[in-house]
MMTF fields as JSON, N, C-alpha, C and O atoms, coordinates in Angstrom:
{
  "mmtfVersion": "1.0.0",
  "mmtfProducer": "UNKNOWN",
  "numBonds": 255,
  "numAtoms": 256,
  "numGroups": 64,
  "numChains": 1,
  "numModels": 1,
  "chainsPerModel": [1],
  "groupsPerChain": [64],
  "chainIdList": ["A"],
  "bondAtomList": [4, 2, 8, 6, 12, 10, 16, 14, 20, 18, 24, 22, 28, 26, 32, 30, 36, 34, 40, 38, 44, 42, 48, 46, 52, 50, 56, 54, 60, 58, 64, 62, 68, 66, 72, 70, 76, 74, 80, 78, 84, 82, 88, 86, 92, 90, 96, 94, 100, 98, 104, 102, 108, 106, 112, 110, 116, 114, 120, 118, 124, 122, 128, 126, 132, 130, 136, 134, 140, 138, 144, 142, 148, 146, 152, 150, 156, 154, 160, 158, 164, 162, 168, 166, 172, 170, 176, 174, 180, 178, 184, 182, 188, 186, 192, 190, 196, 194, 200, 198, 204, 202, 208, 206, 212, 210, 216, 214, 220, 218, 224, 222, 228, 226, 232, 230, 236, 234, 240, 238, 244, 242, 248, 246, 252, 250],
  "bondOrderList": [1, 1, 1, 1, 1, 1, 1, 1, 1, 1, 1, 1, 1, 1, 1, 1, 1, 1, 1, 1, 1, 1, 1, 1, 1, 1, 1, 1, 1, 1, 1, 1, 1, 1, 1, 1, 1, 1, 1, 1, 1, 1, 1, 1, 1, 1, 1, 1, 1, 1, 1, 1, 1, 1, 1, 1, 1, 1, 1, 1, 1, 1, 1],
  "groupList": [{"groupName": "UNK", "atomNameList": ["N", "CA", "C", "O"], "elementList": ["N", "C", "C", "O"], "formalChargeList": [0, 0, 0, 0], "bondAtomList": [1, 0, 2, 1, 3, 2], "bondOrderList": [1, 1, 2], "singleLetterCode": "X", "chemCompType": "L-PEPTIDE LINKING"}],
  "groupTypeList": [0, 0, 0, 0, 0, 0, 0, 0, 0, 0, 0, 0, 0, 0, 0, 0, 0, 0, 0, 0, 0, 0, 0, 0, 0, 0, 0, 0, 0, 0, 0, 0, 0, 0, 0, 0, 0, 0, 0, 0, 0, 0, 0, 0, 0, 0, 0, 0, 0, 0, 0, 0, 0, 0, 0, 0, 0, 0, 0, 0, 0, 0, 0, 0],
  "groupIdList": [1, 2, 3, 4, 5, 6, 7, 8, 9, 10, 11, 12, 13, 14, 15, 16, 17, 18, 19, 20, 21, 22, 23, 24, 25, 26, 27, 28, 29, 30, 31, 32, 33, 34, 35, 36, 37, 38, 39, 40, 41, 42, 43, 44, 45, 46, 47, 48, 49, 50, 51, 52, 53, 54, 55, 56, 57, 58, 59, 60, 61, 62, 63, 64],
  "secStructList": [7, 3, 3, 4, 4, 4, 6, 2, 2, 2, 2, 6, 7, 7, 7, 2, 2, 2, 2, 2, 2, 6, 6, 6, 1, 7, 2, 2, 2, 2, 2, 2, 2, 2, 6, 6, 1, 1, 7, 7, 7, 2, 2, 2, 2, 2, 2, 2, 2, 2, 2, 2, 6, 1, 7, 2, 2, 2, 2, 3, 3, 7, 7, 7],
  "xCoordList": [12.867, 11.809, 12.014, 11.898, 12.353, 12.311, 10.994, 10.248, 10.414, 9.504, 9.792, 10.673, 8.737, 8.626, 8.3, 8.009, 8.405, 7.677, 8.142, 7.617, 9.733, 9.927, 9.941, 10.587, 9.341, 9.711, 7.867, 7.325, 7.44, 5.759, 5.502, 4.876, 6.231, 6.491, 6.762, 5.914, 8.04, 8.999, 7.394, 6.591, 7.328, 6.07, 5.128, 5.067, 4.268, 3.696, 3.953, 3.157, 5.292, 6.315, 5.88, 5.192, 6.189, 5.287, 6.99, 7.925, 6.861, 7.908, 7.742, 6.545, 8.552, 8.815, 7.535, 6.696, 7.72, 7.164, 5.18, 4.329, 4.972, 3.894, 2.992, 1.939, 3.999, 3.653, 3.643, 3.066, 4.559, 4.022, 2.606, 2.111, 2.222, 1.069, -0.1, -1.145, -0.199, -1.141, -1.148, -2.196, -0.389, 0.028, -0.343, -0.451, -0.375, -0.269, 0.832, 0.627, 2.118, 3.128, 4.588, 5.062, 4.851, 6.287, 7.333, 7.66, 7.619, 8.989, 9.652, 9.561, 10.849, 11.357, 11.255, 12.031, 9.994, 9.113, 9.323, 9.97, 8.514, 8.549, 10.016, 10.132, 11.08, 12.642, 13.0, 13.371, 12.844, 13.29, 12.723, 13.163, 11.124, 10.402, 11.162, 11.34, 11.477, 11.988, 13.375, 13.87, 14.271, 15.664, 15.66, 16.746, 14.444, 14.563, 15.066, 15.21, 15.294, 15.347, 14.419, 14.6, 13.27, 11.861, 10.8, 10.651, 10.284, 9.26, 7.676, 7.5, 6.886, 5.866, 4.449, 4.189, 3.732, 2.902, 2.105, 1.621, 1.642, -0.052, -0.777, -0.868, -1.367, -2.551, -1.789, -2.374, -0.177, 0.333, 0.584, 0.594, 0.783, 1.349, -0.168, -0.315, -1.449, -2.937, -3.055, -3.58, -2.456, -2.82, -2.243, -2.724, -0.905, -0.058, -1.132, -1.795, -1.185, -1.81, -3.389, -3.721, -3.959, -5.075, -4.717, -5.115, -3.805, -3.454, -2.601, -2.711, -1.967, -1.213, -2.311, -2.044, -3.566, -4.349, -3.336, -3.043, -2.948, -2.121, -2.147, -2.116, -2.193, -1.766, -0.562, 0.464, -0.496, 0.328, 1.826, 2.992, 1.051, 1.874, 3.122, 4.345, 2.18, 2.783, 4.048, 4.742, 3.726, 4.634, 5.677, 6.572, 5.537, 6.288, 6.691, 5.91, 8.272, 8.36, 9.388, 10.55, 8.485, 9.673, 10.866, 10.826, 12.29, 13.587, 13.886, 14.002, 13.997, 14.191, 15.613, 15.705],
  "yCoordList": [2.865, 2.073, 0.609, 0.235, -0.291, -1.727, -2.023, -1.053, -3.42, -3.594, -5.529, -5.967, -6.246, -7.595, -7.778, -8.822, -6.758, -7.262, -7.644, -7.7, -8.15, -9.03, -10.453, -11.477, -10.24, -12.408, -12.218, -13.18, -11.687, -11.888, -12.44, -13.415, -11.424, -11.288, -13.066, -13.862, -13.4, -14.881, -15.635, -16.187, -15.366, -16.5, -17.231, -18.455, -16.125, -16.075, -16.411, -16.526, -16.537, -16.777, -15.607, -15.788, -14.769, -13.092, -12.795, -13.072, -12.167, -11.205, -9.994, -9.746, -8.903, -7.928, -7.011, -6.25, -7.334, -6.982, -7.394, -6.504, -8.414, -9.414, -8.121, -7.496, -8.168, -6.919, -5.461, -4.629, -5.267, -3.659, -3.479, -2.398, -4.788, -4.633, -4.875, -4.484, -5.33, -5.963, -4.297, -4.018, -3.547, -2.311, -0.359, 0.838, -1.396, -0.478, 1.032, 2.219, 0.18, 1.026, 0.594, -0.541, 1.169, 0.607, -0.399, -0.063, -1.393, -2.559, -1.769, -1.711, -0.533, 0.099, 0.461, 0.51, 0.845, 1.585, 0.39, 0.576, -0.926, -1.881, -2.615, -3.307, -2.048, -2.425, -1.072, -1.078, -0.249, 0.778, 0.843, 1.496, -0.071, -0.189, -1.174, -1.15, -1.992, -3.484, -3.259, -4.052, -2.126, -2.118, -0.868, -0.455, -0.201, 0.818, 2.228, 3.267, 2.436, 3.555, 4.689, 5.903, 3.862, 4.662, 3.808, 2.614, 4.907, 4.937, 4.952, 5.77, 4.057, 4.572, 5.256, 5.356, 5.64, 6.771, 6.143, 5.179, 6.418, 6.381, 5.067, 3.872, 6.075, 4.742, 3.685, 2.602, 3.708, 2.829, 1.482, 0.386, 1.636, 1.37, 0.404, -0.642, 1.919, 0.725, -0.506, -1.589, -0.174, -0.905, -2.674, -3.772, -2.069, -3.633, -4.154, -5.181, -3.587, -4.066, -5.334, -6.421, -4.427, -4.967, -6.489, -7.616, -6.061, -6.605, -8.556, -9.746, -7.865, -9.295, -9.669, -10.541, -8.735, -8.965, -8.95, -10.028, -7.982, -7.504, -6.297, -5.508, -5.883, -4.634, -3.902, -4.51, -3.011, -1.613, -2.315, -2.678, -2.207, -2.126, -3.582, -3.51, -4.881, -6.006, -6.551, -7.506, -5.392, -5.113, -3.865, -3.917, -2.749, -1.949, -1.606, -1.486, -1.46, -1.203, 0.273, 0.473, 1.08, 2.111, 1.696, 0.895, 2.632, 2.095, 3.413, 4.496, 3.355, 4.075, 4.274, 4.974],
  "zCoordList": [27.366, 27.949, 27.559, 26.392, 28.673, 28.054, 27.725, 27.594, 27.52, 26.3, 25.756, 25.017, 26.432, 25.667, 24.066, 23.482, 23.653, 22.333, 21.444, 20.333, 21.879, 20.846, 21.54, 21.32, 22.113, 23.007, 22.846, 22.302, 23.047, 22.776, 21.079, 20.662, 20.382, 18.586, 18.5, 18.095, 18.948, 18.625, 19.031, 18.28, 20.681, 20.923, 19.812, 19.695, 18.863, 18.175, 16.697, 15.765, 16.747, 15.044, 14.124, 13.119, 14.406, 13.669, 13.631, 14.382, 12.494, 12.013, 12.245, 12.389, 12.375, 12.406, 11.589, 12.072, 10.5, 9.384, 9.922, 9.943, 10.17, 10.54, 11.782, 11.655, 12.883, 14.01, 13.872, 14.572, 12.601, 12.531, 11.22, 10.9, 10.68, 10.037, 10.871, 10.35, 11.848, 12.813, 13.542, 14.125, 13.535, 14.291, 13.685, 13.95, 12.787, 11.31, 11.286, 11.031, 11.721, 12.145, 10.956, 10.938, 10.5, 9.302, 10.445, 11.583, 9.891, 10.575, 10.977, 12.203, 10.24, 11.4, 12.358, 13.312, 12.175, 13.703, 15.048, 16.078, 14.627, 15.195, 15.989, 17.0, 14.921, 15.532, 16.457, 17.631, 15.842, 17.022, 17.983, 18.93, 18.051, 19.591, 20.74, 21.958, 19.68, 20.623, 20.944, 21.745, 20.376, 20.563, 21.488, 21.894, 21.87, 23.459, 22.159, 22.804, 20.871, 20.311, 20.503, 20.597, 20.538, 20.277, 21.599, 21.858, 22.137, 23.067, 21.954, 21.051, 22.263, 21.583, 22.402, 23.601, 21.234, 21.6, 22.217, 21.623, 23.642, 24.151, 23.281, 23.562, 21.789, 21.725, 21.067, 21.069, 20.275, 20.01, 20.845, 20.285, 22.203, 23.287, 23.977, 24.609, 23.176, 24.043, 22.737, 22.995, 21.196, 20.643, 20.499, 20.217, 20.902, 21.46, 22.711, 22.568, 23.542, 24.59, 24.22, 24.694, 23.168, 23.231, 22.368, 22.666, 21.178, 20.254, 21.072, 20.778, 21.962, 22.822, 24.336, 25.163, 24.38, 25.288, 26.676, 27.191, 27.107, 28.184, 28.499, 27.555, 29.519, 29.829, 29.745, 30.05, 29.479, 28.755, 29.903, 29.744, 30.778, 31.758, 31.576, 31.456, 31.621, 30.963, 29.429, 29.08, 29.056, 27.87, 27.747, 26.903, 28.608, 28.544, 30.063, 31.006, 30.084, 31.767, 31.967, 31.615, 32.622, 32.447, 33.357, 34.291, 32.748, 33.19, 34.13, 33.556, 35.366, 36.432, 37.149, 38.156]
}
């Protein structure tokens, strides 16, 4: 699944570390989101959303 969240992350000057505490998800978690390793869950996915005030949809794009 591609995924802005690391050009949203830079926007903001937030570290890795910075977004998975705001997330309450471990930094790896957060790198394997942005590098397409890891898909995240449902409310993970509503919590970026609310968190960058965007829709789910705006931050994550499925790859078809």
């Amino acid at each position: 699944m591609k995924n802005r969240l690391k050009v949203l992350r830079a926007e903001r000057d937030w570290t890795q570390a910075d977004l998975a505490n705001a997330l309450e998800v471990s930094r790896q978690t957060v790198n394997a989101i942005e590098k397409g390793k890891f898909d995240p869950s449902l409310p993970l996915a509503f919590k970026a959303a609310r968190l960058f005030e965007l829709t789910i949809e705006q931050i994550f794009q499925d790859e078809v």
